[in-house]
TORKOL-4160 file (C-alpha; in steps of 0.2 Angstrom, whole numbers, padded with zeros to 4 digits, m for minus):
121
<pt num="1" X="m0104" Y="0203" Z="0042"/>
<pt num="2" X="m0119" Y="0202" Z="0050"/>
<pt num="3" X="m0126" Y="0215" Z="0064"/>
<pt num="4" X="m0117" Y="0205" Z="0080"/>
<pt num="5" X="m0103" Y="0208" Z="0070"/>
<pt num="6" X="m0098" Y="0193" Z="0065"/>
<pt num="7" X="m0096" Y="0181" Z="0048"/>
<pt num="8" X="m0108" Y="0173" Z="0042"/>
<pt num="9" X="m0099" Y="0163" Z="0027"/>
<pt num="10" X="m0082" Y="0160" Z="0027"/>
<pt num="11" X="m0073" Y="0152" Z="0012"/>
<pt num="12" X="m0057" Y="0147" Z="0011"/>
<pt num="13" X="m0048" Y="0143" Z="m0004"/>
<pt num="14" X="m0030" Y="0139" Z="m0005"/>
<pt num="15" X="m0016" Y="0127" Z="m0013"/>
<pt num="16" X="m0018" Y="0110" Z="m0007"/>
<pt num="17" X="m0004" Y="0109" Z="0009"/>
<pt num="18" X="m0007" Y="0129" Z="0013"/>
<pt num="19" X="m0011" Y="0127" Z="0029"/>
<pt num="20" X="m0031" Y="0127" Z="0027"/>
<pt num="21" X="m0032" Y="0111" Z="0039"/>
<pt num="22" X="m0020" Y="0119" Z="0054"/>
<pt num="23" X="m0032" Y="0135" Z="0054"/>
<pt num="24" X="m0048" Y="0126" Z="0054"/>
<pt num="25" X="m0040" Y="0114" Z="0069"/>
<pt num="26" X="m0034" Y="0131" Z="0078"/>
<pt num="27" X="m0053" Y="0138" Z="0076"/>
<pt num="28" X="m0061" Y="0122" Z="0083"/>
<pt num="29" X="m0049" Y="0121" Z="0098"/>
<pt num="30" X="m0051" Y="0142" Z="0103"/>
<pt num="31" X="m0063" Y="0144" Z="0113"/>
<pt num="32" X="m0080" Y="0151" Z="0107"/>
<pt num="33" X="m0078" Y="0169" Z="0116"/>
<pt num="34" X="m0061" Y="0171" Z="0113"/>
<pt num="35" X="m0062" Y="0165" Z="0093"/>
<pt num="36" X="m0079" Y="0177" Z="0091"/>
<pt num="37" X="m0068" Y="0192" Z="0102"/>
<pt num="38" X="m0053" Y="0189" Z="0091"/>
<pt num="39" X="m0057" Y="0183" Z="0072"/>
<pt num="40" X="m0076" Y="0189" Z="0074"/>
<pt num="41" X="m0081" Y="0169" Z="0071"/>
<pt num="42" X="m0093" Y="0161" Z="0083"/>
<pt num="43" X="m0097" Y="0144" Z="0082"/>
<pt num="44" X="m0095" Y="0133" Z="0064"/>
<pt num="45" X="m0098" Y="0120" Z="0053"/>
<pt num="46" X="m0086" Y="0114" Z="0038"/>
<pt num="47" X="m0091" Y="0111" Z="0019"/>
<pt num="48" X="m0074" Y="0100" Z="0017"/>
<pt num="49" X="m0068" Y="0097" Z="m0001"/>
<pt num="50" X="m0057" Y="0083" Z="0003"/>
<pt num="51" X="m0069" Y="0068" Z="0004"/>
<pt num="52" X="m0074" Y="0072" Z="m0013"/>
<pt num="53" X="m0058" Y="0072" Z="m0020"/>
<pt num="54" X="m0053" Y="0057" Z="m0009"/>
<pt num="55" X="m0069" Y="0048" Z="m0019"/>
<pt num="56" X="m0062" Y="0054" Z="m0037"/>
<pt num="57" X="m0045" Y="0046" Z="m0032"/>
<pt num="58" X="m0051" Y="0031" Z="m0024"/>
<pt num="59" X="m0063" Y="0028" Z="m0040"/>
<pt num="60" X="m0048" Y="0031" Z="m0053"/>
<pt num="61" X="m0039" Y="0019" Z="m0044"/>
<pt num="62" X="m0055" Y="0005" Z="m0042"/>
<pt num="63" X="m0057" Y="0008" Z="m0061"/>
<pt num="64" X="m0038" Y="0006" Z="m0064"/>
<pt num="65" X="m0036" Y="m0009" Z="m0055"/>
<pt num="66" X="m0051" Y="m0015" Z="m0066"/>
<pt num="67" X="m0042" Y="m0008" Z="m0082"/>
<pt num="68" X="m0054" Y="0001" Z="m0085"/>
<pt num="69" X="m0049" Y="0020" Z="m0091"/>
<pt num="70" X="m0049" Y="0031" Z="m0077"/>
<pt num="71" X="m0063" Y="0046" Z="m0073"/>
<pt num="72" X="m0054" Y="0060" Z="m0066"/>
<pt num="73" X="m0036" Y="0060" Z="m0060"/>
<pt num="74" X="m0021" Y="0053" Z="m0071"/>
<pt num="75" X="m0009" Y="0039" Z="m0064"/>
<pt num="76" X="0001" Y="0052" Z="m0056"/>
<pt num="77" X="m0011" Y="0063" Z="m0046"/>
<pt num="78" X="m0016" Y="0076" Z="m0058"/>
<pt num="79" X="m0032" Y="0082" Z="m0064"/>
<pt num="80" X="m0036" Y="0073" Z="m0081"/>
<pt num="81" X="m0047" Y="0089" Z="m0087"/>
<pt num="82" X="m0044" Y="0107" Z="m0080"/>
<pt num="83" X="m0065" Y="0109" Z="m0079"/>
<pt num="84" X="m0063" Y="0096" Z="m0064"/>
<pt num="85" X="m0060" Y="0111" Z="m0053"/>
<pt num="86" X="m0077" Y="0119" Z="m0059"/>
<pt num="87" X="m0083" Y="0104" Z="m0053"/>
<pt num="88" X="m0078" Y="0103" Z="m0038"/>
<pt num="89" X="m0081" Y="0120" Z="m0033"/>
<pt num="90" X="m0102" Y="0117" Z="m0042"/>
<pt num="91" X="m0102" Y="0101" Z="m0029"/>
<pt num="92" X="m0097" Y="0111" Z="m0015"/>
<pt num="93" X="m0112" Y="0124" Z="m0018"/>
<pt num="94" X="m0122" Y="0108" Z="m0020"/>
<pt num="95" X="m0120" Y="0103" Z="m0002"/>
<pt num="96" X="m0124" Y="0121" Z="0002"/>
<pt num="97" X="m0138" Y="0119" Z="m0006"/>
<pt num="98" X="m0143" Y="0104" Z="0001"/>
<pt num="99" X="m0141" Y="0110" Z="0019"/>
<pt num="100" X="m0152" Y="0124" Z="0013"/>
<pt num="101" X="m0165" Y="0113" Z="0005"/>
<pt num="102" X="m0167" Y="0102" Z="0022"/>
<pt num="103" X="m0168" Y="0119" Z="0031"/>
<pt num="104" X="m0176" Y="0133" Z="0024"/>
<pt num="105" X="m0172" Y="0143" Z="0040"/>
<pt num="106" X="m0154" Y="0135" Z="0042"/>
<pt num="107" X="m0145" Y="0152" Z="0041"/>
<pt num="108" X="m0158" Y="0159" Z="0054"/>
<pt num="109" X="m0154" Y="0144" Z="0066"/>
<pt num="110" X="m0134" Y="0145" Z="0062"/>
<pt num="111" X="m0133" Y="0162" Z="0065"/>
<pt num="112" X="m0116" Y="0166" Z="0066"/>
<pt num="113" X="m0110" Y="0149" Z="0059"/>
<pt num="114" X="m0095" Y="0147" Z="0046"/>
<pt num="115" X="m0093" Y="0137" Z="0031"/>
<pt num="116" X="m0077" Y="0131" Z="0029"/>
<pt num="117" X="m0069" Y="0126" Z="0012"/>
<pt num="118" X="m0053" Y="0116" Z="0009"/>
<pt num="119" X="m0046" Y="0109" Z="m0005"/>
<pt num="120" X="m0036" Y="0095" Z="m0001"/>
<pt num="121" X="m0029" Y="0090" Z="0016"/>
């Protein structure tokens, strides 16, 4: 934690349908003092895994539809390869990266800001 006592980076990871997406809604809806008072959170920004998975679906599908063979996911909604999760986790970094390369000061201006990770909504 940082010296106002509060995060800086928080990641949460969990089992699609854990509750990841209630807790993120709970935080946006407290209050900004209450939620820093409380969880030690001030305000936050999310690095959400779900449109990237959502992508990997849709495109399995498109390809499908095509009869093509598919890229990631099987017919019934399962990973094809294990090293997809590696993946996923290495492209979430990448955003973080990103937001990094377009500001070199970001974590100076988002003091106090929280990066939140799903896996599925």
């Amino acid at each position: 934690m940082s010296k106002v006592n509060r995060f800086d980076i928080l990641i949460i990871i969990a089992r699609p349908a854990a509750g990841k997406s209630e807790l993120i809604d709970y935080l946006k809806n407290t209050g900004t003092a209450e939620r820093r008072r409380r969880f030690h959170i001030g305000g936050f920004e999310e690095i959400d895994d779900f449109p990237m998975l959502r992508a990997w679906f849709e495109e399995d599908r498109i390809l499908s539809d095509m009869g093509k063979p598919r890229l990631h996911t099987t017919d019934d909604g399962y990973f094809m390869h294990t090293y997809l999760w590696d993946v996923l986790i290495k492209r979430i970094c990448l955003e973080y990266e990103k937001r990094l390369r377009k500001d070199p000061l970001y974590h100076d201006r988002k003091r106090g800001k929280v990066a939140l990770r799903g896996n599925g909504k």
